[in-house]
C-alpha positions in Angstrom: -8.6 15.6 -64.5 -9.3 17.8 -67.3 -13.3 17.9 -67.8 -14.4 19.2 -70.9 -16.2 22.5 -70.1 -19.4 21.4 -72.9 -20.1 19.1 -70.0 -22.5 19.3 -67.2 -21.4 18.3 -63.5 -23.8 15.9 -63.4 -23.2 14.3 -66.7 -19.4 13.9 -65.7 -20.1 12.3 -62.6 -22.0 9.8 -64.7 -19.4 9.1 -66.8 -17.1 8.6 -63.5 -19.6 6.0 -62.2 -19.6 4.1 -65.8 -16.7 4.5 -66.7 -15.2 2.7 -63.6 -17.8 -0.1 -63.9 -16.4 -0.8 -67.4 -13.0 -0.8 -65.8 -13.6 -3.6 -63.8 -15.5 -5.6 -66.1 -11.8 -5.0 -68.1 -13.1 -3.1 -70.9 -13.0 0.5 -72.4 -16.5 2.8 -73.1 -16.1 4.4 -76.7 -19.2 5.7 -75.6 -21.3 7.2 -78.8 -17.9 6.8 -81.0 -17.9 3.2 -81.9 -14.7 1.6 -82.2 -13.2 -1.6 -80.5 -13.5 -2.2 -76.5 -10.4 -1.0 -74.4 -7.7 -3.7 -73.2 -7.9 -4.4 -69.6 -6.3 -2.4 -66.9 -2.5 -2.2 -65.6 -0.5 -4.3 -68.5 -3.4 -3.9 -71.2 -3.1 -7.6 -73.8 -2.5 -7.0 -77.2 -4.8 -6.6 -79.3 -7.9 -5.6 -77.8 -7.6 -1.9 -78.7 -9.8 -1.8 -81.7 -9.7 0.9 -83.5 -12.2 3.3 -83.1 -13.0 5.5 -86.0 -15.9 6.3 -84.8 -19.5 6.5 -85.8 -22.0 9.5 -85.1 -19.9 11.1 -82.2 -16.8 11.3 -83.9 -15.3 8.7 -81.8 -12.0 8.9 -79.2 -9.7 6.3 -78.9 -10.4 3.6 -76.2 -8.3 3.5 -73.4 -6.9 0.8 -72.8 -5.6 0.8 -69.5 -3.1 3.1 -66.9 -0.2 1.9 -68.8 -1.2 2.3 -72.5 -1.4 5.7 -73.8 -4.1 6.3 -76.1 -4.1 7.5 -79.2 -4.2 11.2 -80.2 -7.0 11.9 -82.4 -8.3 14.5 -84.8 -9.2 17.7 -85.7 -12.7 18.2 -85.3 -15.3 15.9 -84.8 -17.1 15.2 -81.4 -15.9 14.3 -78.0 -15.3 10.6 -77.5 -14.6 7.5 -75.1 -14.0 8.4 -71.6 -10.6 10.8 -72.7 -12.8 13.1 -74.3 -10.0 14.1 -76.9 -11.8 15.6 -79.6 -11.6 14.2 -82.9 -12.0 10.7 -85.1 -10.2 8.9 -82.9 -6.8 7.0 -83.9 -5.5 3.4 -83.3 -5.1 2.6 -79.9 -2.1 -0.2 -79.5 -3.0 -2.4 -76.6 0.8 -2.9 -75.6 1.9 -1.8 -72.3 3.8 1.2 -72.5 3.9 1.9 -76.2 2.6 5.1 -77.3 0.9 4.2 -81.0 -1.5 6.3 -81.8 -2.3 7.5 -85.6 -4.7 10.8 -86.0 -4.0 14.2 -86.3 -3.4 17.0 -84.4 -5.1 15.9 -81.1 -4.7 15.1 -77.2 -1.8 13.3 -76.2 -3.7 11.4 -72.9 -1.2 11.9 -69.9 -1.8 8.2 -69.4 -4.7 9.2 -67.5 -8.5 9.0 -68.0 -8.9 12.4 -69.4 -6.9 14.0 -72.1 -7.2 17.5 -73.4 -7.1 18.7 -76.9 -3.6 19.8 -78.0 -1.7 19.4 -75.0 -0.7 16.7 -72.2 -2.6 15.8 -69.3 -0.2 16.6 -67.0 -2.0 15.5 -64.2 -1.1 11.8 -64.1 -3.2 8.6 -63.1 -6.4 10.1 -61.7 -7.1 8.3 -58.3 -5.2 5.2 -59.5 -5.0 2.3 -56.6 -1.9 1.2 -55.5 -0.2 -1.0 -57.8 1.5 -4.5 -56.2 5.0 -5.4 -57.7 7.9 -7.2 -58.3 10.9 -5.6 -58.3 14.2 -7.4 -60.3 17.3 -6.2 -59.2 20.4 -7.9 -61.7 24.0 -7.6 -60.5 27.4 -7.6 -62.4 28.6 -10.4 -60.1 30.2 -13.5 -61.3 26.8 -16.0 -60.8 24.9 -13.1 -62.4 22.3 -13.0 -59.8 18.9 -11.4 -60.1 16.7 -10.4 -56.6 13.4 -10.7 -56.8 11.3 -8.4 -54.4 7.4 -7.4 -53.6 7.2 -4.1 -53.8 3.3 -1.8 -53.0 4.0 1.1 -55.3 1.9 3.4 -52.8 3.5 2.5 -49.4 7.1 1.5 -50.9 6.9 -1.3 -48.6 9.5 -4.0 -50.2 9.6 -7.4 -48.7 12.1 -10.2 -50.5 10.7 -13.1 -52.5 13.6 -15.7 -54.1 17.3 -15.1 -55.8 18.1 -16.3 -59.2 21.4 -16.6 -61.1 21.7 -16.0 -64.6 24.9 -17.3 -65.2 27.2 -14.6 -65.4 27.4 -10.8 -64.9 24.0 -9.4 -66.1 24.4 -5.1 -67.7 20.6 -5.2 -68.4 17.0 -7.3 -69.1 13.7 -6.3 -70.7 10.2 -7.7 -70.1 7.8 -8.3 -72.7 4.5 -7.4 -73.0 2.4 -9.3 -70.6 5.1 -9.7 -68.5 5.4 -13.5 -68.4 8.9 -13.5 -70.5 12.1 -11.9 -68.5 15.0 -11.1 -71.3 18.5 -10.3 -69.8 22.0 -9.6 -71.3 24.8 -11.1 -69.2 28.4 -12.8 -69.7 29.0 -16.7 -69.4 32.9 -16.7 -69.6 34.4 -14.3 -71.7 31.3 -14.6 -73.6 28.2 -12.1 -74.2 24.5 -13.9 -74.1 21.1 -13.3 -74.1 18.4 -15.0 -72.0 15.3 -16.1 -72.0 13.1 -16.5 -68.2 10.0 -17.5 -68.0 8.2 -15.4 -65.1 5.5 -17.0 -63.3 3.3 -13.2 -63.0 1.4 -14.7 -59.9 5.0 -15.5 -57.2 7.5 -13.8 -59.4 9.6 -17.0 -59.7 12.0 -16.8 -62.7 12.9 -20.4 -64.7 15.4 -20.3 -67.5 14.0 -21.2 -71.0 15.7 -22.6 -73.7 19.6 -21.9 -74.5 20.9 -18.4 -74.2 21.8 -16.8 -77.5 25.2 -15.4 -78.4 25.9 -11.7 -79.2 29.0 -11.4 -81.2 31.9 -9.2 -80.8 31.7 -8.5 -84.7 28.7 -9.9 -86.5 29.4 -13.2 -88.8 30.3 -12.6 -92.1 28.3 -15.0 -93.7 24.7 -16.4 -93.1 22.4 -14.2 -94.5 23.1 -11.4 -91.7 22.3 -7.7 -93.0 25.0 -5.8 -94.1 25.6 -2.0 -93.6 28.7 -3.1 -91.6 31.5 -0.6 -91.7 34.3 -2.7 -91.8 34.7 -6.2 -91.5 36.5 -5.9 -88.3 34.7 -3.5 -86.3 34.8 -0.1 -85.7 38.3 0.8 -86.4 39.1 -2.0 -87.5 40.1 -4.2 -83.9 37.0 -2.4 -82.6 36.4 -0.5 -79.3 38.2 -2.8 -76.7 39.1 -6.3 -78.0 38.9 -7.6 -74.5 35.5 -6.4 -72.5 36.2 -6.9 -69.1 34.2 -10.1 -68.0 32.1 -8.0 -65.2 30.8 -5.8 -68.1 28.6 -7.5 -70.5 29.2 -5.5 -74.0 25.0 -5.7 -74.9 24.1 -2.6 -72.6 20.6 -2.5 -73.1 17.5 -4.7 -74.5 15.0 -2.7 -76.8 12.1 -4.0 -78.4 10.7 -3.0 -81.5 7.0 -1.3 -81.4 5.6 -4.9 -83.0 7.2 -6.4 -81.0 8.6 -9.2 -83.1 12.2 -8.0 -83.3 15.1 -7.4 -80.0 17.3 -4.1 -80.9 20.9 -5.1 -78.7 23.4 -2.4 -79.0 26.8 -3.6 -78.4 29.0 -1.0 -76.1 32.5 -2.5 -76.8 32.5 -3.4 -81.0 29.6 -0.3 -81.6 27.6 -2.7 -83.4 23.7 -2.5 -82.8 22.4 -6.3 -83.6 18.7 -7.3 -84.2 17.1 -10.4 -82.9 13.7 -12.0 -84.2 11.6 -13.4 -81.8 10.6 -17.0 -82.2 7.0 -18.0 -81.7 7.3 -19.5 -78.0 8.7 -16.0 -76.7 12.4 -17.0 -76.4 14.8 -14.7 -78.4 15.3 -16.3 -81.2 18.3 -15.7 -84.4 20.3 -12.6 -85.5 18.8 -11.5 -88.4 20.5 -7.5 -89.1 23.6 -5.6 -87.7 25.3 -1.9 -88.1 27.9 0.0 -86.8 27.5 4.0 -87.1 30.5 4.7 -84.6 31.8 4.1 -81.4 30.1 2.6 -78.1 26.5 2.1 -79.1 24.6 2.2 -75.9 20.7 2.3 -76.5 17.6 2.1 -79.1 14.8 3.4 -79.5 12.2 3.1 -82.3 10.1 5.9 -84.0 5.9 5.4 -82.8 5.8 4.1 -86.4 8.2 1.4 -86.3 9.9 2.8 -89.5 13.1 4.0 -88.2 15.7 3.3 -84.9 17.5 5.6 -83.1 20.8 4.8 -81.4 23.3 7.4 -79.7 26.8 6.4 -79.8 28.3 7.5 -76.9 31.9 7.7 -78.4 31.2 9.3 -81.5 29.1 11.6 -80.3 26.1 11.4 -82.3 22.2 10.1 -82.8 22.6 7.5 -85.5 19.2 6.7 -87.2 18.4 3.8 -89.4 15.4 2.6 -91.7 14.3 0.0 -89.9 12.1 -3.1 -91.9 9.7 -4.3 -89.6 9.0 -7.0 -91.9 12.5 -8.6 -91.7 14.5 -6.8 -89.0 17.0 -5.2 -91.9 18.5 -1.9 -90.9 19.7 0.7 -93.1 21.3 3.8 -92.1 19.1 7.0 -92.9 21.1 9.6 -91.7 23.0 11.3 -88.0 22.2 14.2 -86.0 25.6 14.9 -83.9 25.3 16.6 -80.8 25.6 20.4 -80.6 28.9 20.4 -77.9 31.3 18.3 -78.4 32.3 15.5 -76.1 29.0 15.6 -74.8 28.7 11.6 -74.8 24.8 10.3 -75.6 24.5 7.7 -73.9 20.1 6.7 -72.9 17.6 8.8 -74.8 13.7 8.8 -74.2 11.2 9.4 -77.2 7.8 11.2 -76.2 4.8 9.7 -76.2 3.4 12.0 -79.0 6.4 10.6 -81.0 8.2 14.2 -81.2 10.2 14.9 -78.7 13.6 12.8 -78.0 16.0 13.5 -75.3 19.6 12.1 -74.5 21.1 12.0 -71.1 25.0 12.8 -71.8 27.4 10.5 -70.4 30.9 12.9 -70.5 29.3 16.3 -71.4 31.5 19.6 -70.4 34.3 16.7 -68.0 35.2 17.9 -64.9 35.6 21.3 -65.9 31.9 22.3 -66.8 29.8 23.6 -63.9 26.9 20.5 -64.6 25.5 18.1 -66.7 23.2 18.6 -69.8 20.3 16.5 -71.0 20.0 17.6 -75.1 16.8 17.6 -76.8 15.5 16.9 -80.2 12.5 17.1 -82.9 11.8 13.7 -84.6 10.0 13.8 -88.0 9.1 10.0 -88.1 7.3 10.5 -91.5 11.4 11.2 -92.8 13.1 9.9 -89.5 14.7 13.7 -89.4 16.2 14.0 -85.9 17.1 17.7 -85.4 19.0 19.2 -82.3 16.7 21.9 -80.6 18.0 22.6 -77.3 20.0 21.7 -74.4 19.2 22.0 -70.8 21.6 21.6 -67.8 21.7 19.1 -65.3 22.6 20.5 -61.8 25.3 19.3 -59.3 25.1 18.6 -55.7 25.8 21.9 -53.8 30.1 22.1 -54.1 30.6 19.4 -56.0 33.1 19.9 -58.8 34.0 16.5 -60.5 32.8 14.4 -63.2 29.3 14.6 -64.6 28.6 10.8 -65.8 25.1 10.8 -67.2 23.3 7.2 -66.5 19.7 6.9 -67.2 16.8 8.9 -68.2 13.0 7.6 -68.5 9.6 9.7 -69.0 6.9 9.6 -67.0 3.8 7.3 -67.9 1.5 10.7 -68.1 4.4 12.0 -70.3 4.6 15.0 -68.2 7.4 14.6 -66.0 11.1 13.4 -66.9 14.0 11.7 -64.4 17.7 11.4 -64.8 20.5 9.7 -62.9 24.0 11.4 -62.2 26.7 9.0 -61.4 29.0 12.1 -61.1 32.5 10.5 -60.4 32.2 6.9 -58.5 33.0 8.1 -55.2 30.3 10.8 -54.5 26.6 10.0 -53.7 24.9 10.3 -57.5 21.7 12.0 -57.7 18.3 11.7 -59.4 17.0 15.0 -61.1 13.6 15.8 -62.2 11.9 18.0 -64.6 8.4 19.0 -66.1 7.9 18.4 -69.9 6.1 21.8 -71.3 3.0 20.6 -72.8 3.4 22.7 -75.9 7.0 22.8 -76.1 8.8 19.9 -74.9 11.3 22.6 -73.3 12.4 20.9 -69.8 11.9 22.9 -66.0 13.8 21.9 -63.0 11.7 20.9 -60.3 14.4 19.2 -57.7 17.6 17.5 -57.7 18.0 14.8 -55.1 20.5 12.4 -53.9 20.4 9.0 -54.7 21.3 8.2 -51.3 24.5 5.8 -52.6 26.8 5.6 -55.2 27.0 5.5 -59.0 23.1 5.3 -59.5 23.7 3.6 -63.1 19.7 2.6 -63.9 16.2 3.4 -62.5 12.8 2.5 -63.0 10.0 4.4 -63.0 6.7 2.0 -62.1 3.3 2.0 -64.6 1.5 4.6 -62.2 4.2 6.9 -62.0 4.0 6.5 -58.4 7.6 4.7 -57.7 11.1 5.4 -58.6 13.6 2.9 -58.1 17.3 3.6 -58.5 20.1 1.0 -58.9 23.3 2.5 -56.7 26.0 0.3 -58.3 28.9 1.1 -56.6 27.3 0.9 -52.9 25.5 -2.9 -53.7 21.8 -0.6 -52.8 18.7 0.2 -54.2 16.9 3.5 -53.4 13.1 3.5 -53.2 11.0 7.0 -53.9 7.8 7.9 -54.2 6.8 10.8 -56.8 3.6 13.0 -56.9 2.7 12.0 -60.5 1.1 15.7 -61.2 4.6 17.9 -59.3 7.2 15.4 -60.1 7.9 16.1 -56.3 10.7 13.1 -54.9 9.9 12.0 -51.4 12.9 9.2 -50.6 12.1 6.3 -48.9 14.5 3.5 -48.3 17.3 1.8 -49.3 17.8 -1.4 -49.3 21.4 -3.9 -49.8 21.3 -5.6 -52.9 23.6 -8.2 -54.5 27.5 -6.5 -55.5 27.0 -3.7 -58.6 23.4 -3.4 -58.9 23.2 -2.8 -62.9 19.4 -3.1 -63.2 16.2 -2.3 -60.9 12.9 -3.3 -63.0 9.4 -3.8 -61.6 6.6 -5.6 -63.1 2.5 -6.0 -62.4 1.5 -9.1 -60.2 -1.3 -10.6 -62.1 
């Protein structure tokens, strides 16, 4: 914690003792400030932020639980709410995980109780309570089949709970919100599909809702879909590869927009990123916008604003960004950033929590030939949608390894000081997972460790909402590897592994409610 110096011992202890009364009554102190009462803890609900301007005291935002990150407030003004960021506070969005915050120059809360102004709280989740999971592991197998797992993100201790089956070989799934809607890409045939689960939050049993939706190869032609399209046949023409292996769904990842009312699916094979609204009973519901930029889109992300998308293309080798109309889902393209080496490969990129910072782990970066990895980092104006290449920062290799590099994943810690990648390196080696500490100031990465992933081709990992838990999908040796990480050192202590279903693509954990 990061007490403001103004205040006496006494007087912080008191806050302590209220504030964590408030907590389990499930709502926020904005103290003198005014402003609306703070979403519950762990997965806060929408829409019980508020948004606390203030009144006498100047007013912080509400926090709204472990998972939301409050919003950075402004210059001046008095200390409010239990993060004591100085300032009229901003809007706090009650969403788990999403970062909105308005104000000026302010704190950016590490996810924590106590943020500091200017700079990010690197000390994590202050005393937070273990946190009791479930853990999804989806494989690339030909029924599709998702694991479900309890999983005590203090103790690691994983016990399974039921198997599922989606159909066909799953690439990658998405929860929303609350957590009671389970969204995963897969194949059924030769075809790509999205689907809808219901997720009962209590046992973690998954039950298929309505009737997967189809992603295209090329978007239709007619029908009212959004333009911007290249060519009418795809990128090149005959696109990517006309005939994506049936194991390897082309939709590689599931992004939501930051309302929440719109699905961004990037499509590896045909480099077409399509949007999907969301119908009202939380099933994904029609294609309403497409794009191409290039070749082998592989991820989205969306500005804190909601006014532009981000999307690397692996195969062209840049950061595409587009308008995005959070009215209608339309997308149009707003400019590219490529990346300063070439061949380098984006493939995942993670966007700060104050909005600024975005960074891409490289997929292909330097081949065989270069002496490691690199993770490249950017400065997003979201007033403009500006992306502009900063720095890059090198990935280390296991002690006398020489081969391939193959960048997988990369996610930021909750407190938004700590950030993880995966090396698959080249199939046949054990990958590793890397970790670094975000400079508060800066956003210039430091090594901390490098560790194996204790099997092969770690493809995806999951951080869980208290920082606590790392777990890392090992595709190629059917395991999942359990970690537990010091939220303040970024320090890796490996746990476990555990034998999954054949090529783990996916390994998500959600709150038991």
């Amino acid at each position: 914690m990061v007490p403001s110096p103004l205040r006496s011992s006494v007087t912080w202890l008191s806050v302590l003792v209220f504030g964590a009364a408030m907590a389990a009554a499930g709502c926020g102190d904005d103290n003198s400030g005014g402003g609306g009462t703070g979403g519950r803890g762990g997965d806060a609900a929408v829409g019980t932020g508020g948004k606390a301007t203030g009144g006498s005291g100047g007013g912080g935002g509400a926090d709204a639980g472990r998972d939301v990150a409050p919003a950075t407030g402004g210059m001046g003004g008095g200390a409010g709410g239990i993060d004591g960021a100085a300032g009229a506070g901003g809007t706090v969005d009650a969403p788990a995980d999403i970062p909105v915050g308005t104000g000026g120059t302010g704190a950016v809360d590490g996810g924590g109780i106590d943020g500091a102004g200017g700079a990010v709280d690197g000390s994590g989740i202050d005393g937070a309570a273990a946190l009791s999971l479930h853990l999804y592991v989806g494989c690339a197998d030909s029924t599709g089949t998702i694991q479900a797992y309890a999983l005590n993100s203090g103790t690691a201790a994983l016990s399974p709970l039921a198997t599922f089956t989606a159909g066909g070989a799953i690439s990658n799934s998405e929860f929303n919100d609350i957590g009671d809607r389970f969204y995963v890409a897969h194949m059924i045939g030769s075809e790509a599909k999205l689907s809808t689960f219901t997720r009962n939050t209590s046992s973690g049993a998954l039950t298929s809702m309505g009737t997967p939706v189809a992603v295209p190869y090329n978007p239709p032609t007619s029908g009212g879909v959004d333009g911007g399209v290249v060519d009418g046949g795809g990128v090149d023409g005959g696109g990517i590869d006309a005939s994506p292996p049936p194991t390897n769904a082309g939709p590689q990842t599931l992004t939501f927009d930051r309302g929440r009312h719109f699905l961004a699916v990037p499509n590896y094979y045909s480099g077409y990123v399509y949007i999907y609204g969301m119908a009202a009973d939380g099933t994904i519901g029609s294609l309403v916008s497409s794009h191409t930029a290039g070749n082998n889109a592989h991820h989205a992300v969306f500005t804190l604003n909601n006014h532009f998308m981000m999307v690397p293309y692996l195969g062209s080798n840049l950061i595409q960004v587009y308008a995005f109309n959070d009215g209608t889902g339309a997308l149009t393209p707003a400019g590219s950033t490529p990346l300063p080496a070439a061949g380098s490969g984006p493939r995942h990129v993670a966007l700060h929590a104050n909005g600024k910072w975005l960074y891409s782990i490289n997929e292909t970066a330097g081949g065989a030939a270069s002496a490691s990895g690199t993770i490249d980092f950017f400065t997003v104006d979201q007033s403009t949608g500006t992306v502009t290449s900063s720095a890059t920062f090198a990935v280390p290799l296991p002690t006398g390894y020489t081969g391939l590099k193959n960048g997988a994943e990369i996610e930021i810690a909750p407190a938004g000081n700590l950030l993880f990648v995966s090396m698959r390196l080249d199939n046949t080696a054990q990958g590793s997972v890397v970790a670094y500490r975000i400079d508060a100031t800066t956003g210039v990465l430091s090594l901390i460790e490098q560790d194996s992933s204790h099997g092969v081709t770690p493809r995806q990992f999951s951080l869980s909402k208290d920082g606590q838990l790392l777990v890392v999908g090992n595709q190629s040796s059917n395991t999942i590897a359990l970690f537990q990480v010091d939220p303040s050192t970024g320090g890796l202590t490996f746990v476990s592994t555990q034998n999954v279903c054949t090529s783990p693509r996916f390994a998500k954990m959600a709150l038991v409610k």
